[in-house]
C-alpha positions in Angstrom: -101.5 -14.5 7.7 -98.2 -15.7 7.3 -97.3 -19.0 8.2 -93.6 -19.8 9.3 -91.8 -23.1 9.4 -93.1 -26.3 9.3 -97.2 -27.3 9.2 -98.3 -30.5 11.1 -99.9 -33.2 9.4 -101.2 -36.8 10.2 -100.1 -38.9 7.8 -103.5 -40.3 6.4 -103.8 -36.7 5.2 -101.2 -36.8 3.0 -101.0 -40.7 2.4 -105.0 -41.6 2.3 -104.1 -45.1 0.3 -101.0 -45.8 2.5 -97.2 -45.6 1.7 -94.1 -47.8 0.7 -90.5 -47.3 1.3 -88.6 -47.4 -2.2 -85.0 -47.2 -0.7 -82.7 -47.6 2.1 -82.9 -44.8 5.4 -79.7 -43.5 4.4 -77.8 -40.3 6.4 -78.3 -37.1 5.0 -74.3 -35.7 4.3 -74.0 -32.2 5.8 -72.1 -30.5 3.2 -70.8 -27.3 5.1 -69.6 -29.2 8.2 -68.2 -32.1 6.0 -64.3 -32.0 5.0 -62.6 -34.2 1.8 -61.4 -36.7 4.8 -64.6 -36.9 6.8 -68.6 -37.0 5.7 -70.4 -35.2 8.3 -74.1 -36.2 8.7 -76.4 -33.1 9.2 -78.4 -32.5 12.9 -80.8 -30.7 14.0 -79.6 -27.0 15.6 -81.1 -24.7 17.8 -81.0 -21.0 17.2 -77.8 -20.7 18.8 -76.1 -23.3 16.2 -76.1 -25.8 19.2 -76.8 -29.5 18.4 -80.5 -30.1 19.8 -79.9 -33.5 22.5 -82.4 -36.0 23.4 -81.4 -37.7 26.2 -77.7 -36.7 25.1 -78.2 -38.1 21.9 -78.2 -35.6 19.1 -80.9 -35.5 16.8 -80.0 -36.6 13.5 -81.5 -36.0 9.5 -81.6 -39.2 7.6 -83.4 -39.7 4.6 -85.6 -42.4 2.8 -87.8 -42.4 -0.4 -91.3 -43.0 -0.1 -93.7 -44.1 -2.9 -97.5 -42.7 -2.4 -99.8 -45.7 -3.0 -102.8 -43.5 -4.9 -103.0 -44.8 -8.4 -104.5 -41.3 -9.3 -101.1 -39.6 -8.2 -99.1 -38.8 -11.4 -96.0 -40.5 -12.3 -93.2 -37.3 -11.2 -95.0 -36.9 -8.1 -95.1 -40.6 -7.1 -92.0 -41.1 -5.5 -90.6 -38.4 -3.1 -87.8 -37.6 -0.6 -88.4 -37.5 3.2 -86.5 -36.5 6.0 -86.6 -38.4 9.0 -85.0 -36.4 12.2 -83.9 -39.4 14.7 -81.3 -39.9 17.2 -80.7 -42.8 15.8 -80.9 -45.0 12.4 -85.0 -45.7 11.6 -85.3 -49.0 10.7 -87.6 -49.9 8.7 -90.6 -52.3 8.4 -90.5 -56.0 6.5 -91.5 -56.1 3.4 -94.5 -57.9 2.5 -93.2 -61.8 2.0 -92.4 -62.2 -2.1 -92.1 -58.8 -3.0 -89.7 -55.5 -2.6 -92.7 -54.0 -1.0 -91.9 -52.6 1.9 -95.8 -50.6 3.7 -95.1 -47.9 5.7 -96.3 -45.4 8.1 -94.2 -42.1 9.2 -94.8 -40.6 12.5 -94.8 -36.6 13.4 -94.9 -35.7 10.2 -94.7 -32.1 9.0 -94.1 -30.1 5.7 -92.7 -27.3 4.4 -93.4 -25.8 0.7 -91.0 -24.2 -1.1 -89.8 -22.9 -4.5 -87.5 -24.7 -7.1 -86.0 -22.4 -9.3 -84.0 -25.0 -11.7 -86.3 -25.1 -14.4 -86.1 -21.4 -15.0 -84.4 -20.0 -17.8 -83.0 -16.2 -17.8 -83.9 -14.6 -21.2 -81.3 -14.6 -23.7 -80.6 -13.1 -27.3 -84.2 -11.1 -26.8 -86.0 -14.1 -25.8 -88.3 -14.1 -22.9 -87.5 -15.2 -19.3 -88.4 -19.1 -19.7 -90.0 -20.0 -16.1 -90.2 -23.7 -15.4 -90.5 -23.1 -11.4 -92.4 -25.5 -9.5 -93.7 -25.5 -5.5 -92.2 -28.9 -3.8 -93.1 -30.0 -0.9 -90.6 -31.3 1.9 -91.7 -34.1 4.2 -90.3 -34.2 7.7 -91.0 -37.1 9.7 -89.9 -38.2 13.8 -90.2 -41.8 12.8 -91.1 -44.6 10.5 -92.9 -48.2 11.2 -95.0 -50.9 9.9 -98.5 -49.2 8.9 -101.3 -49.1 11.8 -104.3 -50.1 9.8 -104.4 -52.1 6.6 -105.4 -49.9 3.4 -108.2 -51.5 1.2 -106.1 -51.0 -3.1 -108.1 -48.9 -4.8 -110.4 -50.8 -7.5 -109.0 -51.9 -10.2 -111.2 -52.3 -13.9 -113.2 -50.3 -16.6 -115.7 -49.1 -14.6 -118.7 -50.9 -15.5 -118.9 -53.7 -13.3 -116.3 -56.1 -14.9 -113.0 -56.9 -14.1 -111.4 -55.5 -17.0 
């Protein structure tokens, strides 16, 4: 079976302990269509190369980085990149009062996999082909607000009953 484009997912599947926004929803910079004098922002084409409209508006990339909230996730998969297509500027949630924090939920979300070839090294002076590859996932989003439901933190302590 092969499985083109993007895969639908609710965001409690990929998010079970809830989500924080790390940065600003910025434009994502359309480098082909962009010139030395003007920055171009990237949106969303049909087949044809046309710009896809809602309600006249076209739909636009921007992009924001999200922190996953599980404290089993490791460190270089904690914070990751996602696209949010919009016709106009998301903006975001508060943060909770007294800290950066800002919870957040993204809506229509969908993901692609694909393969990052930096890490790999061609072979060189009879050494072997040095393959650092990894499979990254890209989040695409409709939308981003204040989470739905409150997530209960995970437990925090040794594991036999005390606090620490």
């Amino acid at each position: 079976m092969a499985i083109r484009g993007a895969i639908r997912v609710e965001f409690e599947d990929v998010f079970p302990h809830g989500a924080w926004l790390v940065s600003e929803v910025a434009p994502v910079k359309d480098y082909d269509r962009s010139t030395e004098q003007i920055d171009q922002q990237v949106v969303e084409r049909d087949d044809q190369g046309e710009p896809v409209l809602v309600d006249g508006q076209p739909l636009r990339h921007w992009q924001a980085m999200v922190m996953d909230a599980d404290p089993q996730v490791k460190q270089r998969d904690k914070t990751l990149p996602v696209t949010v297509i919009a016709t106009h500027q998301p903006v975001p949630p508060e943060a909770v009062a007294n800290t950066p924090f800002v919870p957040v939920e993204l809506t229509g979300m969908t993901f692609r996999t694909w393969l990052n070839r930096q890490g790999c090294r061609p072979p060189r002076g009879g050494r072997q082909h040095i393959c650092g590859a990894r499979e990254v996932v890209s989040l695409i989003a409709t939308g981003l607000q204040a989470p739905t439901t409150a997530k209960t933190p995970a437990p925090v302590g040794n594991g036999r009953g005390g606090s620490g």
